[in-house]
N, C-alpha and C positions, 0 to 999 in steps of 0.2 A: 644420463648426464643432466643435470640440474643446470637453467641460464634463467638468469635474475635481467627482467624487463622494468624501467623506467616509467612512467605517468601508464600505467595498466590499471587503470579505475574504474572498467565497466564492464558488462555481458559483452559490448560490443568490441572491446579491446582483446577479446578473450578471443573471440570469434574472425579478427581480422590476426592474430597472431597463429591461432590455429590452421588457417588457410596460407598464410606466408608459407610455414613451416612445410605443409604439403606440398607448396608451389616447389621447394626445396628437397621433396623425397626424403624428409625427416618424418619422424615417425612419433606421434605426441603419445607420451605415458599419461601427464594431469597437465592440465592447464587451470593456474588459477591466476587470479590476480596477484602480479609483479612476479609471478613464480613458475617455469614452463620445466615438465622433464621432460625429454624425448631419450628414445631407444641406443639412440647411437651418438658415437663420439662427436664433436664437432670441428670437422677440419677449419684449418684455417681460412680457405679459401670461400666456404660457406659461410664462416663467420660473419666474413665480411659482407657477403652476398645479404644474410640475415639481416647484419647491423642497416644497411642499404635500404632494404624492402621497411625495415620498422622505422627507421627518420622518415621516410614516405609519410608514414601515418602517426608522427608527431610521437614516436615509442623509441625507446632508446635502450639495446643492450648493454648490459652495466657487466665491469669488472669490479671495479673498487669494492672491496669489503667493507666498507664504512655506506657509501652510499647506498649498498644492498640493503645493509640494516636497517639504513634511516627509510628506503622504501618499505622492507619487512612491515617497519613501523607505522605507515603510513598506508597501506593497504588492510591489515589489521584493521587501524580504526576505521576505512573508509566501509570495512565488510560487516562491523560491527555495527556501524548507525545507519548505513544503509540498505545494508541486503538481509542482516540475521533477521531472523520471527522478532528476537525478542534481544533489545541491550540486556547485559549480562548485566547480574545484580551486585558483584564485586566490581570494589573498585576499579579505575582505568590503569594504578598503578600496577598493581595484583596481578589484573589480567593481563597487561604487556609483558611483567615480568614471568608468567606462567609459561605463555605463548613463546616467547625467545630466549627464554632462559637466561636472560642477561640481566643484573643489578638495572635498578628503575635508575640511581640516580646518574648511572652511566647512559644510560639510551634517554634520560631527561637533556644533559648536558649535551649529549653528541647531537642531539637533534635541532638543539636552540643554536650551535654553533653552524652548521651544517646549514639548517633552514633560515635562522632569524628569529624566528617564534617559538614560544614556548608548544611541549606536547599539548598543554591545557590550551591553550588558547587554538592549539589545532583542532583538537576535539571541540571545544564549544564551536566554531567554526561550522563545524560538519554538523553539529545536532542541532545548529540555528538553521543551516540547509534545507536539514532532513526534515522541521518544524515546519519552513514556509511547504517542502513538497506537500505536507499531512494538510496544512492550510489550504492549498488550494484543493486538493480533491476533496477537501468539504466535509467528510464521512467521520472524524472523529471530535468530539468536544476539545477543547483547550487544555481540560482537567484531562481529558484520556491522555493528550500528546502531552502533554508532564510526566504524565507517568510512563509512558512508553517511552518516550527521552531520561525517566530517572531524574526528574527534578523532584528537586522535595514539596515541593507548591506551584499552583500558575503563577503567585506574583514573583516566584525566583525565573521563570521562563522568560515572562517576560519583561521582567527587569534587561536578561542579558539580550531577547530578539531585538529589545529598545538599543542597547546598548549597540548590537551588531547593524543592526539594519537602518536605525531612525524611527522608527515606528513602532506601533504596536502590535500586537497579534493581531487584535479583532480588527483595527486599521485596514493590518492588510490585508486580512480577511474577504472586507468588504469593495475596497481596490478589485480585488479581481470581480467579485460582482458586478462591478458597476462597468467595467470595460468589457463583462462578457454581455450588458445588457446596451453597452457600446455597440457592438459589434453585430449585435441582432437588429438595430437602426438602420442600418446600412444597407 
């Protein structure tokens, strides 16, 4: 049986779902993000027990089929700019519509209605994120995280980190420098 989990956006969401579920004598087939099978049916009475134990930890058992999707949709891209090797070199349309087999301009529409924001503006969202994570661990140039985020240039990057954040890249770059050379003051 397949149950579609709510804000499930980390290794560590994965790992607190998989332990409920034990606590519960369910038995997990895959646990991935927003997405759990287990072996057996789900009574009702677990159900609820479930839904329980996961508002505990800010997770939310979903029924609605609309909301499923628009989570589908949003664990996607969180798995894609943050956890793959590598952003895929097709489009974001492409690949959502590949991955969910749904027309783009239907899972565009349901999600802006649903969320408020557009897919695009979710995704840049996440790959500004994922930018400042590669920023502070320091280890790749500006040109590498363009390309590993799929900009066509650093001045398209960061046009949009400016855009998002207030700042620049090498900015805030150097921000954390300077508070980690704070902190060694101390």
């Amino acid at each position: 049986m397949k149950l579609f989990i709510k804000h499930m956006v980390s290794l560590r969401c994965k790992m607190v779902v998989k332990s409920e579920l034990e606590k519960l004598k369910l038995h997990c087939l895959i646990v991935e993000l927003g997405e759990v099978e287990i072996k057996e049916e789900l009574t009702l009475p677990k159900r609820r027990q479930l839904r329980e134990a996961l508002l505990s930890f800010g997770l939310e058992l979903m029924d609605d089929k609309k909301t499923i999707l628009i989570e589908k949709v949003k664990n996607i891209i969180v798995q894609m700019i943050h956890y793959d090797k590598e952003v895929p070199r097709t489009n974001f349309s492409n690949y959502l519509t590949n991955r969910l087999n749904y027309d783009y301009t239907y899972l565009a529409n349901l999600f802006s209605e649903v969320k408020g924001i557009t897919i695009e503006h979710y995704i840049i969202s996440h790959k500004i994120e994922r930018a400042k994570e590669l920023l502070l661990y320091n280890e790749l140039t500006l040109t590498e995280i363009a390309d590993l985020l799929h900009y066509s240039n650093v001045a398209h990057l960061s046009n949009q980190f400016k855009k998002i954040t207030g700042l620049t890249p090498s900015f805030f770059r150097k921000m954390k420098h300077k508070r980690l050379i704070a902190l060694e003051d101390l």
